[in-house]
Rosetta silent file (secondary structure, phi, psi, omega in degrees, C-alpha in Angstrom):
SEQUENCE: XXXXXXXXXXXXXXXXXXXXXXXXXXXXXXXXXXXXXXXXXXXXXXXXXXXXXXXXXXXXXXXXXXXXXXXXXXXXXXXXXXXXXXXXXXXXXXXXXXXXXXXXXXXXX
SCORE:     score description
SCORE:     0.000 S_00000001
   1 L     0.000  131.293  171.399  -12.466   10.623  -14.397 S_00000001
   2 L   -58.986  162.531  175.239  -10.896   13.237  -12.596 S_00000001
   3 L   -77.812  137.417  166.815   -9.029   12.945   -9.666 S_00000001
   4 L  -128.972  146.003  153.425  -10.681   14.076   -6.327 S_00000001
   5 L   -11.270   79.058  173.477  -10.154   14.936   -3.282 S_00000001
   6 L   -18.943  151.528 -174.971  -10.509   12.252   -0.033 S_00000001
   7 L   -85.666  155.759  178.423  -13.325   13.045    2.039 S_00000001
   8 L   -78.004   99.662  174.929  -12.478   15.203    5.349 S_00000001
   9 L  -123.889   47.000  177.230  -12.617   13.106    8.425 S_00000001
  10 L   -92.251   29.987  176.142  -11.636   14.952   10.912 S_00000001
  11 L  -139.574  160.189  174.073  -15.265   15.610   11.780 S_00000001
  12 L   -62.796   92.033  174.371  -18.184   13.400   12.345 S_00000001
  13 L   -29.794  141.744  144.248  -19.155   12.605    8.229 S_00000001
  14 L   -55.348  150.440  160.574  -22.174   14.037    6.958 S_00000001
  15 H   -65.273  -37.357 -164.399  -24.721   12.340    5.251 S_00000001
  16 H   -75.983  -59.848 -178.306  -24.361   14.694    2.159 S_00000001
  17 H   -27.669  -66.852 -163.642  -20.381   13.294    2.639 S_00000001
  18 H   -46.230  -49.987 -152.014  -21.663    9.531    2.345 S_00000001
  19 H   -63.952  -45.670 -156.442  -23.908   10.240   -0.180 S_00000001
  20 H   -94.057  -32.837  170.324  -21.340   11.972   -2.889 S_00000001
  21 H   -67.255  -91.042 -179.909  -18.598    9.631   -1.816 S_00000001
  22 H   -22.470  -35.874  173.824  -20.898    6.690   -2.966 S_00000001
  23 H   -77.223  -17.634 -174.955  -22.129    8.276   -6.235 S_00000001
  24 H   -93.616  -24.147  162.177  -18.436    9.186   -7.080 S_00000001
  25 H   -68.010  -69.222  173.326  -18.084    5.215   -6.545 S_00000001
  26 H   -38.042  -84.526  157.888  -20.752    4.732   -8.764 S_00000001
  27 H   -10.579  -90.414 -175.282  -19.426    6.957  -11.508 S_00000001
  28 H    -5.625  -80.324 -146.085  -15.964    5.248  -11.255 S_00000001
  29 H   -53.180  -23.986 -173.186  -17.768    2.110  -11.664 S_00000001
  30 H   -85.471  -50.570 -177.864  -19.696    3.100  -14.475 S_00000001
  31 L   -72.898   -5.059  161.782  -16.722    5.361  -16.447 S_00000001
  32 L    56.957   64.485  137.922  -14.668    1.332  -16.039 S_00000001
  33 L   -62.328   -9.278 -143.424  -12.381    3.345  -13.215 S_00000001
  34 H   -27.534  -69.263 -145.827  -11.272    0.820  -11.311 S_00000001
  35 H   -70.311    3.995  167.757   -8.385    1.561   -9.943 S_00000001
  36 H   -89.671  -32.452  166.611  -10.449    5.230   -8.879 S_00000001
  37 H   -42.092  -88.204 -173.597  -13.416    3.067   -7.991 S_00000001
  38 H   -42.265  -40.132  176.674  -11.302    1.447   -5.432 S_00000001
  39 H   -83.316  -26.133  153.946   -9.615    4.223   -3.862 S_00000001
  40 H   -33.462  -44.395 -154.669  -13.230    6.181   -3.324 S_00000001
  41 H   -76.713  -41.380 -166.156  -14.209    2.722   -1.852 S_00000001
  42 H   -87.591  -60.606  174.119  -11.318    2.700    0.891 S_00000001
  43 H   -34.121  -17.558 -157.565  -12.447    6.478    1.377 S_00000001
  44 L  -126.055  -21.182  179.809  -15.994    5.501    1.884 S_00000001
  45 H   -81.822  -59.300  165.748  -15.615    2.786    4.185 S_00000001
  46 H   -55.056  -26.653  168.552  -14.463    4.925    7.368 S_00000001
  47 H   -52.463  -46.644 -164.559  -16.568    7.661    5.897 S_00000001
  48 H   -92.717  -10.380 -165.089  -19.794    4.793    6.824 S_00000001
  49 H  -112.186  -54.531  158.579  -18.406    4.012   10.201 S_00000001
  50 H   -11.464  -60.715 -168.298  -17.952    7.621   10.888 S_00000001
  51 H   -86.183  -47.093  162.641  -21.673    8.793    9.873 S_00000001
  52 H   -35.348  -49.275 -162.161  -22.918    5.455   11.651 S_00000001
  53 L   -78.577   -7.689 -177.580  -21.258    6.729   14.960 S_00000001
  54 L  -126.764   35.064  161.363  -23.444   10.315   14.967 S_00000001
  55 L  -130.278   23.683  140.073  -26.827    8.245   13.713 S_00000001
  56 L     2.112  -49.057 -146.017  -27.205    6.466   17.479 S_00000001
  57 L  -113.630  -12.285 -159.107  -30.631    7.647   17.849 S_00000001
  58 L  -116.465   47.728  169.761  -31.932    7.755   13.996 S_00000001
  59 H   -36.630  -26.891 -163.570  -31.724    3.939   13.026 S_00000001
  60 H   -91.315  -19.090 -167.771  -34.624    3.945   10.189 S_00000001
  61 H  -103.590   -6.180 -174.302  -32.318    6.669    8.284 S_00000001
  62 H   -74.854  -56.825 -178.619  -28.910    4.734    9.286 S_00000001
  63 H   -65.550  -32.125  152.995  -30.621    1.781    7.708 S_00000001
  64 H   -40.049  -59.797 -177.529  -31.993    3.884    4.121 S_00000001
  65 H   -96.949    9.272  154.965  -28.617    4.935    3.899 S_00000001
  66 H   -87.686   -3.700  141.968  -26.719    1.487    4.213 S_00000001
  67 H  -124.729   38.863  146.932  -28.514    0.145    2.048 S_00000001
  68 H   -65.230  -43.354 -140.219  -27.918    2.781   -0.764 S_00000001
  69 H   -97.585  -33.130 -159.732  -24.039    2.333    0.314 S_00000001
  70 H   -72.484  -43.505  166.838  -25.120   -1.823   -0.010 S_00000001
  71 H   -44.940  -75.689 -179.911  -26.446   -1.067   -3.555 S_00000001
  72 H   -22.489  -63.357  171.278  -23.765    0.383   -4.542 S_00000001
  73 H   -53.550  -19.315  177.960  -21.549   -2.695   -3.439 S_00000001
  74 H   -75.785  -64.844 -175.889  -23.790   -4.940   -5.307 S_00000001
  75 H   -45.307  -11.299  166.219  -23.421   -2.932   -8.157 S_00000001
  76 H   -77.824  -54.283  171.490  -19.659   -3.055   -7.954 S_00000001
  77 H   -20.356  -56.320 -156.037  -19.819   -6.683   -7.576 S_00000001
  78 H   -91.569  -57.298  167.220  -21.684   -7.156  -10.799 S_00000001
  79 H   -51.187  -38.030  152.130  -19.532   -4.928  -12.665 S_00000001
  80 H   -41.051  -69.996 -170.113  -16.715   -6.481  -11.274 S_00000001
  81 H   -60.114  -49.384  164.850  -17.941   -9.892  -12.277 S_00000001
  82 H   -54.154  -50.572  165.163  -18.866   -8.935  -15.576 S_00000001
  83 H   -41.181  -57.883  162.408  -15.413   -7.654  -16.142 S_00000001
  84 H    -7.854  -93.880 -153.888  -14.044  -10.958  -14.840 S_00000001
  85 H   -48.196  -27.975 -174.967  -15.706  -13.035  -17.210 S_00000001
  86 H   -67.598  -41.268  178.225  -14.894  -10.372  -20.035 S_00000001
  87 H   -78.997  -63.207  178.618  -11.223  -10.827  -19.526 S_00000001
  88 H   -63.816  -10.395  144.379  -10.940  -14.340  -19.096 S_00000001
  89 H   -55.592  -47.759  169.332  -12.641  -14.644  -22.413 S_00000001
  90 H   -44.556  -62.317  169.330  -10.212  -12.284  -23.878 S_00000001
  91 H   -24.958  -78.644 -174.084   -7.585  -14.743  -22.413 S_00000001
  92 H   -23.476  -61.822  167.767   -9.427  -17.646  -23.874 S_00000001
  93 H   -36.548  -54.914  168.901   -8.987  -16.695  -27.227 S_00000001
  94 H   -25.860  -79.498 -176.161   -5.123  -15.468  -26.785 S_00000001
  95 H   -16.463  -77.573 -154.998   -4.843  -19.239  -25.908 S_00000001
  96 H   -51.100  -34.759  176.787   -6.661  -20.642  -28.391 S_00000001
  97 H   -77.315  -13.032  171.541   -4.874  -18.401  -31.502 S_00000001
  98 H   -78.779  -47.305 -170.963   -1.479  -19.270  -30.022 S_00000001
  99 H   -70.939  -11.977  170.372   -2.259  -22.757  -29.993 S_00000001
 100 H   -89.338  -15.309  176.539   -3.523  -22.618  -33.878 S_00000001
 101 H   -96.535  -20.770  175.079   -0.223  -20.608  -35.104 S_00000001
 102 H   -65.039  -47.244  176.168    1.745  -23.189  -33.285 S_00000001
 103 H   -87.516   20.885  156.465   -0.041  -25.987  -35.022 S_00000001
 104 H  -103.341  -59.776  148.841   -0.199  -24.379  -38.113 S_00000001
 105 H     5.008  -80.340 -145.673    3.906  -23.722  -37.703 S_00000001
 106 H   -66.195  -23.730 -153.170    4.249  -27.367  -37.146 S_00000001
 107 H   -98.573   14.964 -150.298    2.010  -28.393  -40.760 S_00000001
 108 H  -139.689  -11.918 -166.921    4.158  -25.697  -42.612 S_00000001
 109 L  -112.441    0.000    0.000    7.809  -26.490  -42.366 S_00000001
């Protein structure tokens, strides 16, 4: 995935901001980005505190779009977790075929 651009935040974020950062999270997450996933993600966190601080008076749309940004975070989560589990099988295996040419070594000399 290409590389983009940091969101601007030398203004009050947009909604449109939040919105594009999170979907470009999403993407990562989907395209098995991490390490792009992740840097979007630290971009996106001041980006939500930002957009929070000029929604005062609109609470019903601050809460729609935290928990879009909350989805999102699940959905990292799960992807995350799935990877996890994905790897330490991979692991598992290493193990286990190292420990069968080692005992097959030992039955051979």
């Amino acid at each position: 995935m290409p590389m983009e651009a940091s969101p601007d935040f030398s203004r009050t974020a947009s909604l449109n901001d939040l919105l594009a950062v999170t979907r470009q999270v999403e993407a990562s997450i989907e395209a098995g980005d991490w390490a792009e996933a992740a840097r979007l993600d630290a971009c996106r966190r001041p980006l939500v505190e930002s957009w929070l601080a000029g929604q005062r008076q609109d609470a019903g749309q601050a809460r729609r779009v935290l928990e879009a940004v909350v989805a999102t975070d699940r959905k990292l989560l799960s992807r995350l977790e799935d990877e996890k589990a994905r790897i330490s099988e991979i692991a598992r295996e290493l193990r286990t075929g190292r420990a069968a040419r080692a005992a097959y070594g030992c039955h051979t000399r």
